[in-house]
Backbone as CSV, one residue per row, in Angstrom:
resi,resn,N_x,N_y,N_z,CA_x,CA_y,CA_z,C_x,C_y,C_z
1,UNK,-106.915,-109.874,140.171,-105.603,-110.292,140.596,-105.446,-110.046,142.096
2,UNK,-105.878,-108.615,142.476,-105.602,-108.495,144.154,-106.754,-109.404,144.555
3,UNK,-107.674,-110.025,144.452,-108.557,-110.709,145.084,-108.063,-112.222,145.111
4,UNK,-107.437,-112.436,144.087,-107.001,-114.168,144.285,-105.475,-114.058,144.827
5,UNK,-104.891,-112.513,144.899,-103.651,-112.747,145.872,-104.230,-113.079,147.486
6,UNK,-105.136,-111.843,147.482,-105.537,-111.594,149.199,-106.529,-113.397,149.621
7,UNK,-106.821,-113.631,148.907,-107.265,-115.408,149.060,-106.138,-116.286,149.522
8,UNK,-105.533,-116.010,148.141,-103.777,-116.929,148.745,-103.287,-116.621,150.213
9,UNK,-103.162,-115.800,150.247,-103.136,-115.201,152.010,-103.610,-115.335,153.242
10,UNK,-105.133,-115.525,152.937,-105.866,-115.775,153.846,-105.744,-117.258,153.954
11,UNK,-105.693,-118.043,153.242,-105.873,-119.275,153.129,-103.923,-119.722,153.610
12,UNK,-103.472,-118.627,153.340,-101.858,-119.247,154.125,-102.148,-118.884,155.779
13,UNK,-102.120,-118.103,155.699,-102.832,-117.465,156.849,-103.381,-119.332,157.971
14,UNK,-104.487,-119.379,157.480,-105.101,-120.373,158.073,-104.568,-121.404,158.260
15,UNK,-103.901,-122.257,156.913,-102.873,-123.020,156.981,-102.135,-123.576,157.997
16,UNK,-101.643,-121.815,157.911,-99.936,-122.144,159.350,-101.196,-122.013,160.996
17,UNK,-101.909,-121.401,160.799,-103.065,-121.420,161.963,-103.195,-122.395,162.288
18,UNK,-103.883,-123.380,161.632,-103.719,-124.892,161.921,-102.832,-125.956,162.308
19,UNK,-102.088,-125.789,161.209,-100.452,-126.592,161.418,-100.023,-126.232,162.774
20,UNK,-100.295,-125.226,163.310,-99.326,-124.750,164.468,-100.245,-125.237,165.364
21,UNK,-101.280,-125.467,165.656,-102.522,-125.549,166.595,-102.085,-127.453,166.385
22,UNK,-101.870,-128.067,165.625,-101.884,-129.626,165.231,-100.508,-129.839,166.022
23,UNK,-99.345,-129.050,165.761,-98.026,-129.606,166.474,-98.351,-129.126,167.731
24,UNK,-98.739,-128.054,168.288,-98.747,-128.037,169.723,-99.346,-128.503,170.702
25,UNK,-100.679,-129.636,169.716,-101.468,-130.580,170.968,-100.594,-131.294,171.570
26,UNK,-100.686,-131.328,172.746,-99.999,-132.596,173.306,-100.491,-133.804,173.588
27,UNK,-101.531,-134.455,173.136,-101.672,-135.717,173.060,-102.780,-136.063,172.460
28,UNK,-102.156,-136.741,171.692,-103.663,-137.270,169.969,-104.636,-138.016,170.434
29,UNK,-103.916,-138.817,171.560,-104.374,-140.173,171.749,-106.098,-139.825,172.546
30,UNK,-105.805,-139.005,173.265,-108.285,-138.672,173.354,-108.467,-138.279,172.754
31,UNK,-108.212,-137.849,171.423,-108.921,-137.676,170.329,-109.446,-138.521,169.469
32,UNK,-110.938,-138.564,169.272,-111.984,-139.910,168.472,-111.282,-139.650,166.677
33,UNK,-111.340,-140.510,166.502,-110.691,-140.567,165.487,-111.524,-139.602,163.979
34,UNK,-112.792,-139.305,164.305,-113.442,-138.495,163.679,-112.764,-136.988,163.759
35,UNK,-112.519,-136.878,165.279,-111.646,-135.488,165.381,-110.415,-135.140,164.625
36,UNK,-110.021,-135.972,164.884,-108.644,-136.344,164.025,-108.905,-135.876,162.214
37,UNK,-109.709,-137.133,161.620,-109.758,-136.690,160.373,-110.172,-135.230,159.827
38,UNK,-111.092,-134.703,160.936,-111.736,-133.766,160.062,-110.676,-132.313,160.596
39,UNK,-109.115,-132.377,161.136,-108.592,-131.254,161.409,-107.432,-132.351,160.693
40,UNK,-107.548,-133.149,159.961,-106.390,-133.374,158.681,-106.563,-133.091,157.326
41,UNK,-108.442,-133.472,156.903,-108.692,-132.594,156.290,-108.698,-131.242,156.176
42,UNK,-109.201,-130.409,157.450,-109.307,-128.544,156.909,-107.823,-128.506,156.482
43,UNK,-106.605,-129.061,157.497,-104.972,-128.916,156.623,-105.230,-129.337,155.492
44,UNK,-105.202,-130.211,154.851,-105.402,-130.754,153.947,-105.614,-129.796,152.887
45,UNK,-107.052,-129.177,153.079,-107.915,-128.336,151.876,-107.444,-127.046,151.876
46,UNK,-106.594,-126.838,153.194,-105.999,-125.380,153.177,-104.751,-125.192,152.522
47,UNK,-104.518,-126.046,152.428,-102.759,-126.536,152.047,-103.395,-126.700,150.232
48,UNK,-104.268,-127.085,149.843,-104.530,-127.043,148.318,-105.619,-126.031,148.147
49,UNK,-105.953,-124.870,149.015,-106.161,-123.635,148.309,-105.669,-122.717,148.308
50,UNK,-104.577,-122.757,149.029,-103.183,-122.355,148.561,-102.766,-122.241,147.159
51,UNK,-102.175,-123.300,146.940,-102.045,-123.883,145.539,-102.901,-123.158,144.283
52,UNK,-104.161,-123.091,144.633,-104.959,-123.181,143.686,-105.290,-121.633,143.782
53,UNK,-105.558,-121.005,145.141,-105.699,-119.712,144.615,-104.541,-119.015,144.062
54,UNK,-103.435,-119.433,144.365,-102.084,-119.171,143.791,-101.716,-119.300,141.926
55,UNK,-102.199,-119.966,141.848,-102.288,-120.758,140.349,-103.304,-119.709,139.571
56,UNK,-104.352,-118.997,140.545,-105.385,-118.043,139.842,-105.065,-116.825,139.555
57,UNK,-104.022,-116.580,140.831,-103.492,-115.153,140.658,-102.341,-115.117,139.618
58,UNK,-101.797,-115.915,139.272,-100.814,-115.923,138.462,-101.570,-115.708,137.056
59,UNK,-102.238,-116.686,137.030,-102.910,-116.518,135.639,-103.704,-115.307,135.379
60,UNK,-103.981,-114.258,136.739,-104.797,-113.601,136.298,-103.244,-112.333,135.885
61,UNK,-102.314,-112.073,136.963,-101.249,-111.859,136.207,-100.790,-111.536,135.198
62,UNK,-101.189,-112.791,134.556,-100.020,-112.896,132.971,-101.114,-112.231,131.966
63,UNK,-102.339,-112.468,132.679,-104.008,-112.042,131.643,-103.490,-110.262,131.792
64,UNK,-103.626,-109.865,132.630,-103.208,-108.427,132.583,-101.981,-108.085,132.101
65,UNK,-100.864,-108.533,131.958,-99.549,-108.416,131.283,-99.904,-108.733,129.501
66,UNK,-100.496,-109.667,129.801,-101.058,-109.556,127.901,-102.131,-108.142,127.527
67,UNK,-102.686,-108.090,128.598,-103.668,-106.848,127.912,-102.996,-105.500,127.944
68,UNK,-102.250,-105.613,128.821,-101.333,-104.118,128.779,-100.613,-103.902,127.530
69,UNK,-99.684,-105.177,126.725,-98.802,-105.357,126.184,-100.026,-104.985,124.364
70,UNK,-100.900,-105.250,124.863,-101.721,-105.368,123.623,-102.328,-104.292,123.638
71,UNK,-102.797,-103.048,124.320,-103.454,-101.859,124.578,-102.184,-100.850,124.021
72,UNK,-100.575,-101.415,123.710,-100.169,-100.467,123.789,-99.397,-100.373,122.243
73,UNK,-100.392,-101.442,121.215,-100.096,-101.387,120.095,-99.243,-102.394,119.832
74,UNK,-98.001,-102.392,120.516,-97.180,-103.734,120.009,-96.404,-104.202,121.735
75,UNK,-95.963,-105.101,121.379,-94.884,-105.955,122.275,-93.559,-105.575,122.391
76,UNK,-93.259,-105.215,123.748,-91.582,-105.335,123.693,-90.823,-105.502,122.783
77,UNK,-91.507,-107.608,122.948,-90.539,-108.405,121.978,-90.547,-107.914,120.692
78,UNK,-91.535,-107.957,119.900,-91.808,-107.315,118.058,-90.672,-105.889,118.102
79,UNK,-90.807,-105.052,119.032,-90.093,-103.764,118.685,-90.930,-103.115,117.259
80,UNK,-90.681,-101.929,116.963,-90.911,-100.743,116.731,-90.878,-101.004,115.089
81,UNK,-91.287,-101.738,113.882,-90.421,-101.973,112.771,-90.715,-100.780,111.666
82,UNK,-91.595,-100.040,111.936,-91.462,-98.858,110.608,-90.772,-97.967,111.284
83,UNK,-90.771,-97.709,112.929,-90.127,-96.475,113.261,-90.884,-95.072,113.613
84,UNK,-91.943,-95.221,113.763,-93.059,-94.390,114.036,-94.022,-95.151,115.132
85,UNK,-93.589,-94.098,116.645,-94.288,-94.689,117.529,-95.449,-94.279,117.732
86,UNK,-96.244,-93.077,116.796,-97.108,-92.807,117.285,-98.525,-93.522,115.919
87,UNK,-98.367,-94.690,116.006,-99.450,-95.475,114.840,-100.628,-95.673,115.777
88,UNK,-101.655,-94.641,115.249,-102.852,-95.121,116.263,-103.737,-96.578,115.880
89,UNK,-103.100,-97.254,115.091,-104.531,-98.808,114.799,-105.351,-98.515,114.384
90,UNK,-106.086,-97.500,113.847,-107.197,-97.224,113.292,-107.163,-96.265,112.817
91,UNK,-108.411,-96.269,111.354,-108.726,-95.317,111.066,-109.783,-94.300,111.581
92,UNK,-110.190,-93.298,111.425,-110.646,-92.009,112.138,-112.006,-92.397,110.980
93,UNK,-113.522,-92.323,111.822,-114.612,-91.823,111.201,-114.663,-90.950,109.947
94,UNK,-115.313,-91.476,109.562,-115.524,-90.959,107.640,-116.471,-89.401,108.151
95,UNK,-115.874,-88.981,106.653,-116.703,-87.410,107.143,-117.965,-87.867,106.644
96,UNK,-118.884,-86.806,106.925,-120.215,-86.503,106.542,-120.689,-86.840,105.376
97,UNK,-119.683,-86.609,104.352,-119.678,-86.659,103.019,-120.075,-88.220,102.198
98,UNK,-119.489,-89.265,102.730,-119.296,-90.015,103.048,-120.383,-90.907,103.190
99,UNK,-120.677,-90.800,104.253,-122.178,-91.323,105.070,-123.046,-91.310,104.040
100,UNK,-123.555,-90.156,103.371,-124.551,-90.138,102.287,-124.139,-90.727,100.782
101,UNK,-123.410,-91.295,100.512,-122.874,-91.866,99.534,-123.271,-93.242,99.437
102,UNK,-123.260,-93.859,101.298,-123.251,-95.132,101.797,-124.603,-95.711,101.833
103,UNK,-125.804,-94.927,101.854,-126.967,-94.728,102.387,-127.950,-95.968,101.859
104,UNK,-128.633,-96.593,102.127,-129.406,-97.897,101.731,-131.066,-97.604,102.320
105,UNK,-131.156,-98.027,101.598,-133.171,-98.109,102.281,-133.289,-99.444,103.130
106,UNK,-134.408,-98.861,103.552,-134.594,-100.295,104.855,-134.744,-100.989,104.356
107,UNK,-134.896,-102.380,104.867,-134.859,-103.732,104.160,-136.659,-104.240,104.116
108,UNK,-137.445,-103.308,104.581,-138.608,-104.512,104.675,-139.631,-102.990,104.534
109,UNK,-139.211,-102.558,103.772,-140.016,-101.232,103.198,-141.309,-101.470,102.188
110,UNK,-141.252,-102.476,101.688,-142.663,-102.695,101.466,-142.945,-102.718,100.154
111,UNK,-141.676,-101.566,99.194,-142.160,-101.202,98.138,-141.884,-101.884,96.972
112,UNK,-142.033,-102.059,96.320,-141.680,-103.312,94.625,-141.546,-104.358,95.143
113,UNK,-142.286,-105.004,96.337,-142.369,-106.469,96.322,-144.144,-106.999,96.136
114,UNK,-143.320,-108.006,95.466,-144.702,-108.653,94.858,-144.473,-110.203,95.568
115,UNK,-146.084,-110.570,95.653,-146.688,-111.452,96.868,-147.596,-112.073,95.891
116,UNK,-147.617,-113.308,95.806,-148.711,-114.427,95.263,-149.645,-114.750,96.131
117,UNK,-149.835,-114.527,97.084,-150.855,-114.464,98.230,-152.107,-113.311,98.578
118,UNK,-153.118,-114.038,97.779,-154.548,-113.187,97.968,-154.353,-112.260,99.516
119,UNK,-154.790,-111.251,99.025,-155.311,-110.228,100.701,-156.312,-110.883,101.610
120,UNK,-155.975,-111.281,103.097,-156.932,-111.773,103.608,-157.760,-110.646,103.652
121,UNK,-159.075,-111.442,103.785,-160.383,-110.667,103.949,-161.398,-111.293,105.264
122,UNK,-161.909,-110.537,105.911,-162.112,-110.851,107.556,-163.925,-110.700,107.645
């Protein structure tokens, strides 16, 4: 977010740099017309990355206003509905006990499988 503000900036920055450098020539007319276009373009592209880095920071913005809003269990808007603010979202690791109850053998252990395929021999 501070990186596509400080863009917007720089790029306003430049903008009015230009614009101000364009009204204070005093006369267009020796200028080849190549000169011309290519200091209507940099206005031009400065004046729409503006826009656009502007459009990034916002969105990056609202991206952090959703993740805050979501890190902190619920929304403003929803409010509080059982009344207990301290609901951690999860449950807490199973004890020890537990674990060994769960326990599985590896999958490619070798043992009680049967193979229709002679043993190569070398």
């Amino acid at each position: 977010m501070g990186f596509s503000s400080l863009w917007t900036l720089m790029w306003f920055i430049g903008f009015a740099y230009l614009t101000d450098r364009w009204r204070t020539t005093d006369n267009h007319s020796y200028f080849s017309s190549h000169v011309l276009n290519n200091a209507q373009a940099a206005i031009a592209f400065s004046f729409f990355s503006i826009v656009s880095w502007a459009a990034l920071a916002f969105l990056a913005f609202r991206r952090l206003r959703e993740l805050n809003a979501s890190a902190s269990g619920y929304s403003a808007e929803q409010g509080d509905e059982k009344g207990d603010a301290a609901d951690p979202g999860y449950s807490s690791f199973p004890a020890q006990a537990d674990l060994s109850e769960s326990y599985q053998q590896p999958p490619f252990s070798g043992e009680g499988q049967k193979t229709d395929f002679p043993p190569q021999t070398y």
